[in-house]
N, C-alpha and C positions, 0 to 999 in steps of 0.2 A: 185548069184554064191556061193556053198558050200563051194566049193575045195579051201583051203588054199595055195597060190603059189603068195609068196614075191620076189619085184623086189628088192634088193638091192643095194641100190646107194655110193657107197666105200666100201674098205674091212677093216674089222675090222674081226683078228682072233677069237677076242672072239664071235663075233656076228654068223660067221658063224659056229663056234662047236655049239655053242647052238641050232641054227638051223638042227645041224645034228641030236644031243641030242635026241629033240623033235618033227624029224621024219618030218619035214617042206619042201615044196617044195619050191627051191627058185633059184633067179638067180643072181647075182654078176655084177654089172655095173660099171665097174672102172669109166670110160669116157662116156660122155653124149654128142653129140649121138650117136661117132662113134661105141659105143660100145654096144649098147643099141640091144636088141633082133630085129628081124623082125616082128615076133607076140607079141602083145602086149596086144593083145584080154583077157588073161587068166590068165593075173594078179589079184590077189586079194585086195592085200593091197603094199604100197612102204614104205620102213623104209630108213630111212639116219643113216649110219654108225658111224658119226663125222661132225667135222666141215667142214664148204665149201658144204655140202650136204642136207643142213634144207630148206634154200629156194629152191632149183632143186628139192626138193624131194614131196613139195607142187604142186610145178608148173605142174608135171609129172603125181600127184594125178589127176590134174584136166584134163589135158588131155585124161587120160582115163577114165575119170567119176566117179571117186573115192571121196569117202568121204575127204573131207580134213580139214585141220587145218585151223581157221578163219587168213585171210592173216592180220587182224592184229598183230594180239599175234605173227604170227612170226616175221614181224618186227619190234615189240617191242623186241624180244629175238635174235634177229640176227646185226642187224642197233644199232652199240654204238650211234649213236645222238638222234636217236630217244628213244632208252632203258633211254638214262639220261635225255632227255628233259621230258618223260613223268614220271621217277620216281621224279623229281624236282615239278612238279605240282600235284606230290600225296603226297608233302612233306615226301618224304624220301631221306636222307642226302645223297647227293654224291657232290663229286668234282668238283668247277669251271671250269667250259669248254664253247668254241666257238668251232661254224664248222669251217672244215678248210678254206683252202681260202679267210679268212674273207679278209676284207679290212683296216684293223688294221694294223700297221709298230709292227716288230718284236719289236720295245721298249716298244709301248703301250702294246703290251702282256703281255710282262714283268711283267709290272707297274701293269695290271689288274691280271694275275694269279703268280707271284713271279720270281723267278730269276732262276727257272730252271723250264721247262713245256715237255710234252708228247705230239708226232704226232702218232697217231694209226689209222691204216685203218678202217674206218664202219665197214666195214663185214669181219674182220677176227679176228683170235684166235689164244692163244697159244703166245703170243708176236710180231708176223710176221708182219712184214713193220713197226714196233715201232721203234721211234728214240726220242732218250732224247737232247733238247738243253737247255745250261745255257747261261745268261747272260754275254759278251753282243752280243753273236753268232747271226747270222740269221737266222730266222726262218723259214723254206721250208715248205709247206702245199696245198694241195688241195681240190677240194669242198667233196672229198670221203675220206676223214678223218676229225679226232677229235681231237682239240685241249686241251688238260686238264693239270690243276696243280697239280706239282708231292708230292705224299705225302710222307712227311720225316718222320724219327722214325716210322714208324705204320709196322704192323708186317700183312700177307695176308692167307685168307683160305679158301675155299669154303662148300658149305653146295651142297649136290645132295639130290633129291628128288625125291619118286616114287608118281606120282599124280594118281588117276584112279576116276575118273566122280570127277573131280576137287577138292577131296578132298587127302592129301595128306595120304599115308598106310604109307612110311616108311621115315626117314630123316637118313642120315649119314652125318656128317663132316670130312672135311680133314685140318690138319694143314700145313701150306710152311713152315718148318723147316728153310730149303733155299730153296730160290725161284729160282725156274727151277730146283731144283737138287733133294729134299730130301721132300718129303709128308710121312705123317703121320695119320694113321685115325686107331681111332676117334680124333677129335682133342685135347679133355682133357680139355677144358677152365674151368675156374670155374665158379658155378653156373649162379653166377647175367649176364656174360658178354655170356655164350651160351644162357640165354634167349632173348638178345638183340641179338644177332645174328639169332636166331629162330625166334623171331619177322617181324624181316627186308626179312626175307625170306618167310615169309608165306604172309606179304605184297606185297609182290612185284605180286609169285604165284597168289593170289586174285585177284589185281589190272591188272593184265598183262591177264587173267580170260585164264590161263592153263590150259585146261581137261584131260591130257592124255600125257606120256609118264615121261621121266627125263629132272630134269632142274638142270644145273650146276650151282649154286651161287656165283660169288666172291665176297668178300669183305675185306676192309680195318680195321684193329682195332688199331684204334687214341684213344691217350688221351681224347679226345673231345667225343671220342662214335665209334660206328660201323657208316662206310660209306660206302655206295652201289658201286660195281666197276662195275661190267656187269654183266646178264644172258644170260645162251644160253638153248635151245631148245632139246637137245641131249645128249647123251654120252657124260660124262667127257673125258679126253685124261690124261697123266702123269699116265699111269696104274694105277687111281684110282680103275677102276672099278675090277680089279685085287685083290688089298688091301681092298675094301669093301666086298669080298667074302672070305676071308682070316680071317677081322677081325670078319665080323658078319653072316659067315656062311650062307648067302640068295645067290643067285646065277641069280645076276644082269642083265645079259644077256637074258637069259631068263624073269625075271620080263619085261624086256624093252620090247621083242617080244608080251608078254600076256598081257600088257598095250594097245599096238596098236592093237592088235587086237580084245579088248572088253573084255578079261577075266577076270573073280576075279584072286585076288592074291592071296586074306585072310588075315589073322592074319600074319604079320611081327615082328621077335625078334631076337637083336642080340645076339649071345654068349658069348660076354664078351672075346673078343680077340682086341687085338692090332698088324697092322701090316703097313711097312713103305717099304717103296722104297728109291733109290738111280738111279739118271738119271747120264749119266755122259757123257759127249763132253768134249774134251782138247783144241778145238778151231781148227783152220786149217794150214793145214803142215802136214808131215810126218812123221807115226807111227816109234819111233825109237825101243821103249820099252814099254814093260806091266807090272809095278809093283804089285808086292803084289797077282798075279792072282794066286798063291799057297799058300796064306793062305788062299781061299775060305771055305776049310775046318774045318777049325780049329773056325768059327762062329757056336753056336747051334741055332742060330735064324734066320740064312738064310736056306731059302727053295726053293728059287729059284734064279736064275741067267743067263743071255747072253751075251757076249761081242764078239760084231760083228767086233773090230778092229781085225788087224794082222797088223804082223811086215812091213813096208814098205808099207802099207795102204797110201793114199792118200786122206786125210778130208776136207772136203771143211766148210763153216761158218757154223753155228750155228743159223739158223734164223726164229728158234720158237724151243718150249719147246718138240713138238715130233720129235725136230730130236736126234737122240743119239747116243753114239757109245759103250755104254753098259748098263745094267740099272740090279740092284742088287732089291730081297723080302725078305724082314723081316717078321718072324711071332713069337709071342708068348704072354702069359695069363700074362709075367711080363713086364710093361711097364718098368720100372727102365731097364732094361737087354736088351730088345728091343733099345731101345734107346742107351744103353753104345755101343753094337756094332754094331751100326749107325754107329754113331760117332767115333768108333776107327779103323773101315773098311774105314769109309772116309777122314779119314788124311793118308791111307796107302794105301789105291790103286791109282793109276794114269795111264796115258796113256801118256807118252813123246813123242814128237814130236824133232825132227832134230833142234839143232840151236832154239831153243824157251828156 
């Protein structure tokens, strides 16, 4: 088959402008299967848009005789148990953890992972179905989650990577300023402790034997050293991929489309820019008021902005990191000034709710 014509499995805005970009035939599959084309004949290749889409996206490959990703590495980059059971046996440092359901009493957990631990689903992202218990609460779990111990003081950031015939063309970092709210890329570390975190991540890449597309890195940085938290397979989420285009001028979207489908990318370099976001949920209830939404101007390092709330809005929880009800971009070549009005945007905007 010549004809280039991608089935797209979720929508992701940026994926389908790129797609328009660069003149690509393609289809958009929110839901699988009800939404899924009739012909299916004339597909070329299937990309996952985000998370929830990595494994259906393989599976879909295969049903129509498509080339696909070896089903292990995906569920080494999708299945938390499996991602740390096998980074544990390539000796790379991550977090004490049992599957769920174990047959352990909520104290022996305690006593083996500390006095506060982490329930996470296998296969999701973004924080969604994570519930933190301390000591001496009980502990709820089943065999489709992960039990782990929560790490205190360490501070979280990811590394995204463009692989093409398994070697890797470009790396970008992202710092959690605060976590779920505020990333930062690049992330600035100094020298010694971004090579340990480059280390960890080209390990993992090798070990996990990635050929092709982006892989999202987190990881933990303890006094103890960098500890592996998960990989995933796909596009980052929290508008990194936004901020990577902002800060180092490549235009991510596209690299991911010419990944999968065999192209060179070439020579990758960033510009020497610094740019950051702002996620923002008030939690749930009703929009009373919108602070601060009239100094947006008065920022020279915001360049972009959305804020989906209104007045008498009605917000429901908060139950992972892409839900938002507004999310602020920062750009600019001075980190110092980037960062002041971060930080002075985000002690003065809000979104009040009724009675909260």
């Amino acid at each position: 088959m010549d004809k280039v014509n991608i089935l797209v499995l979720g929508r992701r805005k940026g994926l389908v402008k790129a797609l328009k970009d660069m003149r690509i035939s393609y289809y958009v599959c929110k839901i699988y299967p009800e939404d899924m084309p009739k012909d299916t004949s004339e597909f070329s290749h299937v990309l996952a848009s985000g998370e929830g889409t990595v494994v259906l996206a393989n599976i879909v490959r295969e049903a129509l005789g498509l080339k696909i990703i070896p089903p292990r590495t995906i569920e080494l980059c999708s299945d938390k148990l499996a991602m740390k059971e096998f980074a544990k046996e390539k000796g790379i440092p991550v977090t004490v953890f049992f599957r769920g359901g174990t047959g352990l009493s909520s104290e022996e957990i305690y006593q083996k992972l500390g006095n506060k631990v982490v329930v996470k689903d296998r296969n999701n992202s973004g924080g969604k179905g994570q519930r933190i218990f301390s000591s001496p609460e009980p502990i709820y779990s089943t065999s489709d989650q992960l039990i782990e111990s929560f790490v205190f003081h360490a501070k979280e950031m990811s590394v995204e990577s463009f692989i093409e015939n398994g070697e890797i063309k470009f790396t970008s970092t992202t710092y959690y300023q605060e976590l779920g709210v505020i990333n930062i890329v690049p992330s600035c570390l100094d020298k010694d402790k971004l090579r340990e975190v480059l280390e960890v991540n080209e390990k993992v890449i090798k070990t996990y034997r990635v050929q092709e597309g982006i892989t999202h890195l987190e990881v933990y940085l303890t006094e103890e050293g960098v500890v592996f938290g998960e990989v995933a397979l796909r596009p980052p989420g929290g508008h990194i991929m936004t901020l990577m285009e902002k800060a180092h001028g490549i235009k991510p979207w596209e690299l991911y489309v010419k990944l999968h489908l065999g192209e060179e990318v070439g020579e990758l370099q960033s510009q020497g820019m610094h740019a950051a976001t702002i996620i923002y949920h008030p939690g749930a209830g009703e929009v009373e008021e919108i602070r601060a939404k009239d100094n947006i101007s008065d920022l020279e390092t915001l360049v972009a902005h959305k804020i989906k709330a209104e007045v008498g809005d009605i917000v429901g929880v908060r139950d992972g990191v892409g839900k938002e009800q507004a999310h602020f971009i920062f750009q600019s070549r001075d980190r110092a000034k980037l960062e002041k009005e971060v930080h002075l945007f985000r002690e003065k905007f809000s979104i009040k709710l009724k009675d909260a």
